[in-house]
N, C-alpha and C positions, 0 to 999 in steps of 0.2 A: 510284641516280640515276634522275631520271623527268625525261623529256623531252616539252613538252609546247608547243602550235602556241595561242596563246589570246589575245583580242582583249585587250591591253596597256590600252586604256580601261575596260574590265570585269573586270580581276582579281580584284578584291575578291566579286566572285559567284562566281566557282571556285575560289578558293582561301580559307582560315583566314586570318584577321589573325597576323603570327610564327609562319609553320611552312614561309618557304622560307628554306634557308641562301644560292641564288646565284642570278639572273638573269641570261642571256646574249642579246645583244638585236641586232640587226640593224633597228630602227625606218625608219619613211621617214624618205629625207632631205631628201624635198620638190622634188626633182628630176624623178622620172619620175614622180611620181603626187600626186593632190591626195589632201589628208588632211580634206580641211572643214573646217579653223581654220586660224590663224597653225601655225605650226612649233615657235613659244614657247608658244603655249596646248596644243600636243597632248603636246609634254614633257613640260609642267607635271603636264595632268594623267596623264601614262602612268608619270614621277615618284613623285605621290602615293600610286598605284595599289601603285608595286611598295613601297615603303618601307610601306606599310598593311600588308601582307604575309612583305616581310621579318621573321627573326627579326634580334633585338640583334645586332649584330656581323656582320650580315649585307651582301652585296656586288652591285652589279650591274657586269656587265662590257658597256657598250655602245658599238659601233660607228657613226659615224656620220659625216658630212661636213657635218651645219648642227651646225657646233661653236659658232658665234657665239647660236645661241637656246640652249644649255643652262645659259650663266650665269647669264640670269634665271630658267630653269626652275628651276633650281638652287636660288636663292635661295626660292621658293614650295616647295621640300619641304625642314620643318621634319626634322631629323634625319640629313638625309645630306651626307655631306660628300666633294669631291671628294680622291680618296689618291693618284691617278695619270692622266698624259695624255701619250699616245706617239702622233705625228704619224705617217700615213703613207699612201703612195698605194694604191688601188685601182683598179684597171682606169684609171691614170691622172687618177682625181680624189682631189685632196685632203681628207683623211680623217682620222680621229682615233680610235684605243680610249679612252676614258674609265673609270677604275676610281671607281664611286662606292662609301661604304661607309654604312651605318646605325650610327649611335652614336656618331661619333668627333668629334673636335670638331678635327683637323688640318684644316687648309684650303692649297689650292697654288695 
């Protein structure tokens, strides 16, 4: 396992194109901090980023509360498909884990 702190818009510069099996993500949720774009554009591309990256069959697990921009995010990364979505609070805001997967063609 290798755990690693790296700017989610530049993956593709530190990592291989299919040589990670999982992404675990905590992104902004647009709440306490500006990102420089929409919410739906920094998805979009932080999306791209990891699916370019991911290997086939491969997973991200992210955490988030602007659950309303990941459906069009979504839709802009060719390949991944939503496998799971568990509502929940944090510190009292409403929240969501997202299981996205590379490869699959189920949709929820």
């Amino acid at each position: 396992m290798h755990i690693k702190k790296q700017d989610a818009l530049k993956l593709t510069e530190v990592l291989a194109p299919g040589t990670v099996d999982a992404f675990v993500t905590d992104p902004p949720w647009g709440l306490y901090q500006d990102v420089g774009m929409s919410l739906e554009e920094f998805y979009s591309r932080a999306l791209a980023e990891m699916s370019a990256c991911l290997k086939p069959g491969g997973r991200i697990v992210l955490l988030t509360a602007a659950k309303d921009a990941l459906p069009a995010a979504l839709k802009s990364a060719p390949g991944l498909s939503l496998a799971g979505r568990y509502d929940i609070l944090v510190s009292g805001k409403k929240a969501g884990i997202l299981l996205l997967k590379k490869g699959t063609l189920q949709k929820m």
